[in-house]
SELUM-973520 format. One record per residue (C-alpha): z, x, y; residue number from 1; residue in three letters; chain. Coordinates in steps of 0.2 Angstrom, whole numbers, always signed. Layout:
# residues N
+-------+-------+-------+-----+---------+--------+
|    zz |    xx |    yy | num | residuo | cadena |
+-------+-------+-------+-----+---------+--------+
|     Z |     X |     Y | NUM |     ALA |      A |
...
+-------+-------+-------+-----+---------+--------+
***
This chain:
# residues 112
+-------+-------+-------+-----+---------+--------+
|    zz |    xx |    yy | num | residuo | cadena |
+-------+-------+-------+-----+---------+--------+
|   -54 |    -9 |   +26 |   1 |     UNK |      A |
|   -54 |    +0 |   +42 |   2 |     UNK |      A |
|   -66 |    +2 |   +59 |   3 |     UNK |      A |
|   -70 |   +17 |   +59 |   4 |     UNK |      A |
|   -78 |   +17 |   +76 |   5 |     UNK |      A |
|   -60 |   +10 |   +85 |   6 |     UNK |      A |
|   -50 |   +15 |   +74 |   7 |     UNK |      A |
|   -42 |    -2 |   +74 |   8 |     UNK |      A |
|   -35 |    -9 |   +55 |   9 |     UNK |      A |
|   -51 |   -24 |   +52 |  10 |     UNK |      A |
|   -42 |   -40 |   +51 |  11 |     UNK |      A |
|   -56 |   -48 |   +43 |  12 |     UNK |      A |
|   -54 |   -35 |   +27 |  13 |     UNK |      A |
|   -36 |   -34 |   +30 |  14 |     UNK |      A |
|   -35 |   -54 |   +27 |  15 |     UNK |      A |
|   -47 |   -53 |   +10 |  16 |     UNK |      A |
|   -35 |   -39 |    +5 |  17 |     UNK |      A |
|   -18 |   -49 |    +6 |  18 |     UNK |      A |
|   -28 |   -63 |    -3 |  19 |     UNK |      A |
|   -32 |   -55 |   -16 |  20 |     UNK |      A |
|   -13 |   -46 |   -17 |  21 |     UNK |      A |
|    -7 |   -64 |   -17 |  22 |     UNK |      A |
|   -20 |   -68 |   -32 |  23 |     UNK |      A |
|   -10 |   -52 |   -40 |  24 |     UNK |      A |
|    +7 |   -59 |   -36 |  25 |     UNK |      A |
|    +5 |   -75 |   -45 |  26 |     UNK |      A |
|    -4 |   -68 |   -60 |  27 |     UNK |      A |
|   +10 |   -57 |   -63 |  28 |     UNK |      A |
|   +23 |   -70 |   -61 |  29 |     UNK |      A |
|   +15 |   -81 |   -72 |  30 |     UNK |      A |
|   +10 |   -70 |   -84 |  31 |     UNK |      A |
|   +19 |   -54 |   -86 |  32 |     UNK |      A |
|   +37 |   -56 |   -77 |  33 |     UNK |      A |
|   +53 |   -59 |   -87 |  34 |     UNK |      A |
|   +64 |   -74 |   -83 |  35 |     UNK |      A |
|   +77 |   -65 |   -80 |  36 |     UNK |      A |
|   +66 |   -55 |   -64 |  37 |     UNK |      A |
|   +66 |   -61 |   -47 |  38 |     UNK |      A |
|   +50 |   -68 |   -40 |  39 |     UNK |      A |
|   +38 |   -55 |   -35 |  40 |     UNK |      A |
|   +31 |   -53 |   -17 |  41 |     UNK |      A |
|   +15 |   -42 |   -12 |  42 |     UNK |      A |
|   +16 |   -31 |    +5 |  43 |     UNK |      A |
|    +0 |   -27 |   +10 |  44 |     UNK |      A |
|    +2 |    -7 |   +23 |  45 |     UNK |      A |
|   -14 |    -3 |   +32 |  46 |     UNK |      A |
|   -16 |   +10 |   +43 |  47 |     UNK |      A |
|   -29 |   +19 |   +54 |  48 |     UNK |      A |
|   -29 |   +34 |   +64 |  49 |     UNK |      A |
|   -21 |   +24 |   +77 |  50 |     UNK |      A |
|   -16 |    +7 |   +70 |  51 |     UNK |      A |
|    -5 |    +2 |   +57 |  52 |     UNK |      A |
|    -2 |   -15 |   +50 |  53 |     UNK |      A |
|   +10 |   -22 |   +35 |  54 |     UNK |      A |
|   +10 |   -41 |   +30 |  55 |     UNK |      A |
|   +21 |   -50 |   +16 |  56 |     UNK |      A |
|   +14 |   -61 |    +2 |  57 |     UNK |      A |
|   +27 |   -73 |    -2 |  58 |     UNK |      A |
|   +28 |   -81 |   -21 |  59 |     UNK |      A |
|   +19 |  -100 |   -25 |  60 |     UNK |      A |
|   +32 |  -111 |   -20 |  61 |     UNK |      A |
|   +43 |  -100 |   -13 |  62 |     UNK |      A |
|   +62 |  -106 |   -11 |  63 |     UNK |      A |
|   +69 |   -89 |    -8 |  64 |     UNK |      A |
|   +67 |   -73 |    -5 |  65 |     UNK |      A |
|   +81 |   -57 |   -12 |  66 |     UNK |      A |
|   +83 |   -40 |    -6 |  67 |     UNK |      A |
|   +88 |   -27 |   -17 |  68 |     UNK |      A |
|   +95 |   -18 |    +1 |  69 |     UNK |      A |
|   +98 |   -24 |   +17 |  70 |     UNK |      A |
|   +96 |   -15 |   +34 |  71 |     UNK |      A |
|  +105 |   -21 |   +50 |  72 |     UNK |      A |
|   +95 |   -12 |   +59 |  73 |     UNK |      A |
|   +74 |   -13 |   +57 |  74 |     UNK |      A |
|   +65 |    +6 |   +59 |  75 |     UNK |      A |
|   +55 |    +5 |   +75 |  76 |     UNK |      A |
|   +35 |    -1 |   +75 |  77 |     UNK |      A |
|   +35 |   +19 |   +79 |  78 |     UNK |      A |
|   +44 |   +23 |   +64 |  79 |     UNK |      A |
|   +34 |   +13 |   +53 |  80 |     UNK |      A |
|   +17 |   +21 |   +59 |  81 |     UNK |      A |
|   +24 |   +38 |   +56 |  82 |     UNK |      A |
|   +30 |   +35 |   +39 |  83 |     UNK |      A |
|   +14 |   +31 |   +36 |  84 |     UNK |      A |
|    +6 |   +44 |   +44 |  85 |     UNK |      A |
|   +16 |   +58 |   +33 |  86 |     UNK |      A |
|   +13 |   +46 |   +18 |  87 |     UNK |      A |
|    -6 |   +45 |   +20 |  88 |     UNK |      A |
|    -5 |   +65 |   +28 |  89 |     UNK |      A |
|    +3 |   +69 |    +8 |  90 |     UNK |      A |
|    -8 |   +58 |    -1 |  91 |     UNK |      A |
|   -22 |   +66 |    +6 |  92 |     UNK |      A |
|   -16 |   +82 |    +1 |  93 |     UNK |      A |
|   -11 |   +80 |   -17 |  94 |     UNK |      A |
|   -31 |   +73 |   -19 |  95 |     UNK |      A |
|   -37 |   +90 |    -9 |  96 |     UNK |      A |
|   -24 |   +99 |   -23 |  97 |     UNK |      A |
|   -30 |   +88 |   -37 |  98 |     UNK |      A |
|   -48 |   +92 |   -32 |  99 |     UNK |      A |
|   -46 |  +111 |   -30 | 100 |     UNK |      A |
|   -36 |  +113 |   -47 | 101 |     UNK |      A |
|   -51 |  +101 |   -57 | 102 |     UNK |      A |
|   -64 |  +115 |   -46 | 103 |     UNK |      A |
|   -54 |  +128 |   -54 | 104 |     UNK |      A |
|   -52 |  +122 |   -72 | 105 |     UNK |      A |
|   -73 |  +121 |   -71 | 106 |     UNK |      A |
|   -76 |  +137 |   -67 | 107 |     UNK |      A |
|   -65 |  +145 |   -78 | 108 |     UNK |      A |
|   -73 |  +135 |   -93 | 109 |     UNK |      A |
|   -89 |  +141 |   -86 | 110 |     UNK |      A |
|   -85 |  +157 |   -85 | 111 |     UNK |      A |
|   -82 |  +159 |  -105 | 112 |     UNK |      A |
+-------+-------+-------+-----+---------+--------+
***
């Protein structure tokens, strides 16, 4: 998904990606949501060590769009890119944690 060598977000990859969420999105609302549910839309969050992106799918035939909360005021392109720093900083660290703890159940098994 990403380039490693500019750390710029591949808009070739990040392209396939929100086709293939889009796919996902229209499955699901033909298939699995309940009339009573609002359509459903796909967002697609990349992000790089110095790039971030995020794009909307929008439902087939779309004639709407509802928010379950409304902002006046958008957070800053900044903003964005550190929420996702932190976001991808604890995802990170709950796999190192997940890791360590799966390291640490094998070698007390081994150890009986």
């Amino acid at each position: 998904m990403f380039d490693d060598h500019s750390a710029r977000v591949d808009s070739r990859s990040a392209r396939q990606d929100l086709g293939q969420v889009q796919m996902y999105v229209n499955f699901f609302d033909r298939f699995q949501r309940a009339e009573h549910e609002a359509k459903t839309i796909g967002i697609v969050l990349c992000s790089a060590k110095n790039d971030a992106m995020a794009k909307i799918t929008l439902p087939e035939n779309n004639e709407q769009i509802l928010a379950a909360r409304y902002q006046i005021y958008l957070p800053t392109e900044e903003a964005l890119r550190a929420e996702l720093a932190r976001e991808r900083e604890a995802a990170e660290r709950a796999l190192r944690l997940e890791a360590s703890v799966k390291d640490d159940d094998k070698g007390s098994e081994s150890s009986r």
